[in-house]
Residue frames relative to the residue before (quaternion, step in Angstrom):
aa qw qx qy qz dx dy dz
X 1.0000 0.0000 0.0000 0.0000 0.00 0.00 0.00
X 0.0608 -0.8385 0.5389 -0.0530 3.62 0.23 1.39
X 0.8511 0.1941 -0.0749 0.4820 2.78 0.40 -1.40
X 0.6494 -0.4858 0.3053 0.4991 3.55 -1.05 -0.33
X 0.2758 -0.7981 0.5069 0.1731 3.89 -0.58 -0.09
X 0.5786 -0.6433 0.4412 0.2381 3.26 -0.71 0.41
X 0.3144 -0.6010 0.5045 0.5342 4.07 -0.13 0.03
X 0.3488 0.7045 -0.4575 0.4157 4.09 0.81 -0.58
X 0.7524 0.5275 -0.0898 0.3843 3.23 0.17 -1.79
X 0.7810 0.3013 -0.1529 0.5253 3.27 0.20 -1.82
X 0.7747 0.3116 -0.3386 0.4336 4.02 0.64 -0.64
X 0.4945 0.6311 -0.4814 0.3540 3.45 1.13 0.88
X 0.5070 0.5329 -0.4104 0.5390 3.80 1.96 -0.23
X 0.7044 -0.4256 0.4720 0.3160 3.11 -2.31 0.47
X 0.6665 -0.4092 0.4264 0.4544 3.76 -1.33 0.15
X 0.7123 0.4216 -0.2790 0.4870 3.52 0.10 -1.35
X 0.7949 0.3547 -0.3849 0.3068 3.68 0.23 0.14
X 0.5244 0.5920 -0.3218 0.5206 2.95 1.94 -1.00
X 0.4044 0.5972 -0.4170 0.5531 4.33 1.49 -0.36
X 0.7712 0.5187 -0.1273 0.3465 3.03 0.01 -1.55
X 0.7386 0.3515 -0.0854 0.5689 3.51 0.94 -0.40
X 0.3788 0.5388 -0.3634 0.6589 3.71 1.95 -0.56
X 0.6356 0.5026 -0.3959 0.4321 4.15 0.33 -1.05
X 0.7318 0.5340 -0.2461 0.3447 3.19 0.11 -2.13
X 0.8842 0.2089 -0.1527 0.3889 3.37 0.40 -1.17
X 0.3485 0.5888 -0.5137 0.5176 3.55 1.18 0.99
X 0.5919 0.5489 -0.3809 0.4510 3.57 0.58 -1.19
X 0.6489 0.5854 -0.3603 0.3261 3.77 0.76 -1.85
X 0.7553 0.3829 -0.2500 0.4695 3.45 0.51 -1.71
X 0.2902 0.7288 -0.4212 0.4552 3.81 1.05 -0.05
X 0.8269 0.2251 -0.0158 0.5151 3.22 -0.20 -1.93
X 0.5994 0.3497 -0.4902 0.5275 4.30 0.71 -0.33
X 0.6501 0.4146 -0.5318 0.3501 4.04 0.10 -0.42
X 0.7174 0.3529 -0.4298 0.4196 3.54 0.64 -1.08
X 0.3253 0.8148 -0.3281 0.3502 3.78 0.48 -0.17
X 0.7251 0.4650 0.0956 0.4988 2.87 0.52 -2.18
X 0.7466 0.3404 -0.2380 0.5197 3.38 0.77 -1.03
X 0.6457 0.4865 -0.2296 0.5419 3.71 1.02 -0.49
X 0.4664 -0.7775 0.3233 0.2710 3.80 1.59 0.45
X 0.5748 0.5609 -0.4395 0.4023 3.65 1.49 0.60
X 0.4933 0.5181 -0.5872 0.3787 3.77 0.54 0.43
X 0.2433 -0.6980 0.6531 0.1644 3.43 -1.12 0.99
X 0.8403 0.2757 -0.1446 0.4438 4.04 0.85 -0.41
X 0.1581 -0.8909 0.3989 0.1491 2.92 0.99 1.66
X 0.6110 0.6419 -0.3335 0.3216 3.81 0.98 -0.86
X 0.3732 0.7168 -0.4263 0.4064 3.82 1.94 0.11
X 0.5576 0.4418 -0.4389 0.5489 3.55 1.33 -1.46
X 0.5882 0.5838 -0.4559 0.3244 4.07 -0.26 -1.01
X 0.6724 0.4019 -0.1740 0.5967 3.95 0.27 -1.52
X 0.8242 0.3321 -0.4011 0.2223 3.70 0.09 -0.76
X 0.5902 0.5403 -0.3113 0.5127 3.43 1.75 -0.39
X 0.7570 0.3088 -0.4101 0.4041 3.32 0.60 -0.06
X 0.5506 0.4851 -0.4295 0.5263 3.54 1.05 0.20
X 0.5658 0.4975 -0.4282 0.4991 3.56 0.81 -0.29
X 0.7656 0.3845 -0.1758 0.4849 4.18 0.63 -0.97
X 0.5058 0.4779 -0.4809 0.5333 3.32 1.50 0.80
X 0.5572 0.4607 -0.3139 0.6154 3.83 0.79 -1.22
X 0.5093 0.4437 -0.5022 0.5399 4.53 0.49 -0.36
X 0.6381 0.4623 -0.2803 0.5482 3.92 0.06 -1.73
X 0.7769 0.4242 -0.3115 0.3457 3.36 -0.55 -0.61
X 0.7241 0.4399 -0.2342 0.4768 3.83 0.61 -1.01
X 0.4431 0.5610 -0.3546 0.6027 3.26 1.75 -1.17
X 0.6775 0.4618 -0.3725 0.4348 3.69 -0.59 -0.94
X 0.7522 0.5106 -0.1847 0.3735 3.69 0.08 -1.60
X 0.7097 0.4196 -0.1469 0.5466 3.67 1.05 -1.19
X 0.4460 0.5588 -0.3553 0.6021 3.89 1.57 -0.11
X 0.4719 0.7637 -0.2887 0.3327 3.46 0.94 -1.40
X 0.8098 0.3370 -0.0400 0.4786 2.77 -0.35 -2.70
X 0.7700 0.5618 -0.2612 0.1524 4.00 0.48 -0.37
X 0.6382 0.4847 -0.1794 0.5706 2.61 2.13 -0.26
């Protein structure tokens, strides 16, 4: 997840990856808050992009798992 994605994009993958990438990019904002708080992030606006790409891939799986239940 370099770049930014589109919801298009991100609700166009399978569950297990859109999981899989829910993990990856929890861990990220994980390691830029503790980072940040410890005064070594030089690009603080990474925490900004990673939380809202992280709460699409949330929207999206949400959406997808609604999906499979009805």
């Amino acid at each position: 997840m370099g770049k930014k994605s589109t919801f298009s994009e991100i609700s166009g993958r399978s569950t297990q990856e859109l999981a899989q990438i829910e993990a990856e990019l929890a861990a990220k904002r994980f390691t830029l808050r503790v980072q940040h708080a410890v005064g070594q992030l030089e690009n603080t606006a990474e925490i900004r992009k990673t939380r809202r790409e992280l709460a699409r891939v949330k929207m999206a799986l949400k959406s997808k798992t609604a999906n499979q239940r009805t």
